[in-house]
PATI-713455 format. One record per residue (C-alpha): residue in three letters; x, y, z. Coordinates in steps of 0.25 Angstrom, whole numbers, padded with zeros to 4 digits, always signed. Example, Ala and Ser with C-alpha at 12.3 -4.5 7.8 and 13.67 -1.06 7.14 Angstrom:
<pts>
ALA+0049-0018+0031 SER+0055-0004+0029 
</pts>
This chain:
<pts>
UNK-0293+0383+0462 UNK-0301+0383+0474 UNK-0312+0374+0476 UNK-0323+0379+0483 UNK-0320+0369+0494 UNK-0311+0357+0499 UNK-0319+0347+0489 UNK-0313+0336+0481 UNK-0325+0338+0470 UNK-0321+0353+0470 UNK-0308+0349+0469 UNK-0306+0340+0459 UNK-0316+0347+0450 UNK-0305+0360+0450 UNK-0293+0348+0448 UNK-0300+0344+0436 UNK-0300+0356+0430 UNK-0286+0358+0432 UNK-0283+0365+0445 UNK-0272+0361+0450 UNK-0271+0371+0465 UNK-0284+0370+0473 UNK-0286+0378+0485 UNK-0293+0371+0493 UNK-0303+0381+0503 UNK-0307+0378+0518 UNK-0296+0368+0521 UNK-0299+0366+0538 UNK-0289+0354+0542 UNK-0279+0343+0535 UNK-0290+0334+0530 UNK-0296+0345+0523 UNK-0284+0346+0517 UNK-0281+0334+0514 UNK-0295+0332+0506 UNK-0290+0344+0497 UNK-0277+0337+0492 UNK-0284+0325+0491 UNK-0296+0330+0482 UNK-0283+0336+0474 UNK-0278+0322+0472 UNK-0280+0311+0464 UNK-0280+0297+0470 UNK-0274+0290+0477 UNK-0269+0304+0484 UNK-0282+0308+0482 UNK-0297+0309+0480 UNK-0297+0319+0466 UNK-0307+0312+0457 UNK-0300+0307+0444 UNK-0304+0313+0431 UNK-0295+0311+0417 UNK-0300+0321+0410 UNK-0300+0335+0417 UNK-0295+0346+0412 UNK-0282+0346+0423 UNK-0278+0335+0416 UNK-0280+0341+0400 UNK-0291+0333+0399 UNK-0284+0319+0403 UNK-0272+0323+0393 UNK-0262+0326+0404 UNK-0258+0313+0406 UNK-0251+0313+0419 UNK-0262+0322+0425 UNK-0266+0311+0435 UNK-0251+0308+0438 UNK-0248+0323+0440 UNK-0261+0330+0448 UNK-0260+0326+0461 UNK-0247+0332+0463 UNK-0250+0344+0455 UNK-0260+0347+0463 UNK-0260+0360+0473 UNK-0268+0360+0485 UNK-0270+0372+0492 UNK-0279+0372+0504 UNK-0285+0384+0509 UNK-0286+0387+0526 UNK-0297+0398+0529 UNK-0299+0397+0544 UNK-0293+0395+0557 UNK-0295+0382+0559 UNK-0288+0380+0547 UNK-0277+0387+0551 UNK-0274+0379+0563 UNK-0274+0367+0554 UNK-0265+0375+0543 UNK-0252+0365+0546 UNK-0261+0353+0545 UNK-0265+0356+0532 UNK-0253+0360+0525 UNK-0248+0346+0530 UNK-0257+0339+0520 UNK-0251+0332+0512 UNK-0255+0340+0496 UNK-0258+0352+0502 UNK-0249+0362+0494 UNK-0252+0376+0501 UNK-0262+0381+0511 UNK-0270+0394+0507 UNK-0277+0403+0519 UNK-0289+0410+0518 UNK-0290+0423+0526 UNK-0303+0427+0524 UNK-0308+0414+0528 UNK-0296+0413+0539 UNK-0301+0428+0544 UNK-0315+0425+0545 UNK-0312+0410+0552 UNK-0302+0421+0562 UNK-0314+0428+0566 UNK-0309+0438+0555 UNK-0321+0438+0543 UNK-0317+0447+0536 UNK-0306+0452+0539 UNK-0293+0444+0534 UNK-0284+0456+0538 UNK-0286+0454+0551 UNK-0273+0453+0558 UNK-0277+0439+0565 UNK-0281+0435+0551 UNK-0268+0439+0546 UNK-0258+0435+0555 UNK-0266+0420+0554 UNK-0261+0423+0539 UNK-0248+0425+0541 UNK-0245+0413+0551 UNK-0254+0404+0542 UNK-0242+0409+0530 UNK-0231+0404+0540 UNK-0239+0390+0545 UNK-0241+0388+0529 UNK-0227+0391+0526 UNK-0222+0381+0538 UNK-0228+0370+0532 UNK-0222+0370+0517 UNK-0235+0373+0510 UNK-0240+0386+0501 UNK-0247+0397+0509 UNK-0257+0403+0502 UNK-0266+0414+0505 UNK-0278+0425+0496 UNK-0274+0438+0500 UNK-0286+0450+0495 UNK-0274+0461+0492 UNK-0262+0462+0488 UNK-0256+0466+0501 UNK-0260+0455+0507 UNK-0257+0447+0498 UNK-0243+0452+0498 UNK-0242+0451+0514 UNK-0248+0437+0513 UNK-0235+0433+0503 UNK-0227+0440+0512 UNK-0232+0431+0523 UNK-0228+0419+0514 UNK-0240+0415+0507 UNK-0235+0408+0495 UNK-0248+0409+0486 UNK-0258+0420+0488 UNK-0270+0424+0482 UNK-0268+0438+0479 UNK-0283+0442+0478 UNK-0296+0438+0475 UNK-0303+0439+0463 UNK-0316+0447+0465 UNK-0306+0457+0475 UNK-0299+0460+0461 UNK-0313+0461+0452 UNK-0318+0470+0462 UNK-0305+0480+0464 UNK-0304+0481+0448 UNK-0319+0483+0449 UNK-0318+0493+0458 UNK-0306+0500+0450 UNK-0315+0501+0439 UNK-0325+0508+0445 UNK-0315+0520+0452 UNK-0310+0523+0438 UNK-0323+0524+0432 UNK-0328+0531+0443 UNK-0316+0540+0442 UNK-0318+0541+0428 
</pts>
């Protein structure tokens, strides 16, 4: 899941519930991080407010649920600018992060790019960042609007991508629908 921002509140609320991958948005620097993981973590590893019975522990009838969740836990922490970028290493190196997802459109507009994420400073920034996460052992991930960037971004060596996006799809059978009843 992905909580609207890095917020141990918003965080915790989508753990109860039985989340267990959080992609955290907006991540700038270590610390940030670092915050992340440790909303994602019950004490003394971390801050994650203790409740028995939530529904990610069956209702307090999974008994080892307080033993397990830490470590079960993914933290996936989402880098959308330049900035970012240059701290890319950093933030992989904390400790509890599990992979690190780029946003392009976010990345392209921070580039000078709004807009336009095809844009071939844009894209080579991709392609390095696939390499730089690669380098440091932890999941690269990236969305991808199309299936052929989708496929290129795989080829690049990003591990997890998000093939498209959900009003992208509703609006393409939408627009489907209509040509074939125009047509008809």
């Amino acid at each position: 899941m992905r909580p609207a921002w890095n917020d141990k509140v918003l965080i915790k609320r989508m753990l109860d519930v039985g989340a267990q991958t959080v992609l955290v948005p907006f991540v700038q620097s270590a610390e940030e991080a670092a915050a992340a993981v440790a909303a994602t973590r019950f004490p003394p590893e971390g801050i994650r407010g203790v409740a028995g019975a939530t529904r990610a522990s069956r209702f307090g009838l999974t008994s080892d649920y307080f033993e397990v969740a830490n470590r079960e836990i993914c933290v996936l922490v989402q880098l959308e600018t330049t900035d970012a970028l240059d701290r890319l290493e950093a933030i992989a190196a904390v400790e509890g992060v599990d992979g690190v997802f780029i946003g392009p459109s976010d990345l392209a507009a921070s580039m000078g790019h709004l807009g336009k994420a095809g844009a071939e400073p844009v894209q080579e920034a991709l392609r390095r960042s696939a390499e730089r996460i690669a380098a440091t052992g932890k999941a690269a991930g990236i969305l991808a609007t199309t299936a052929e960037d989708a496929v290129r971004y795989r080829g690049w060596g990003y591990q997890f991508v998000a093939g498209a996006v959900d009003l992208g799809l509703l609006l393409r059978g939408a627009r489907s629908v209509l040509s074939a009843m125009r047509q008809g």
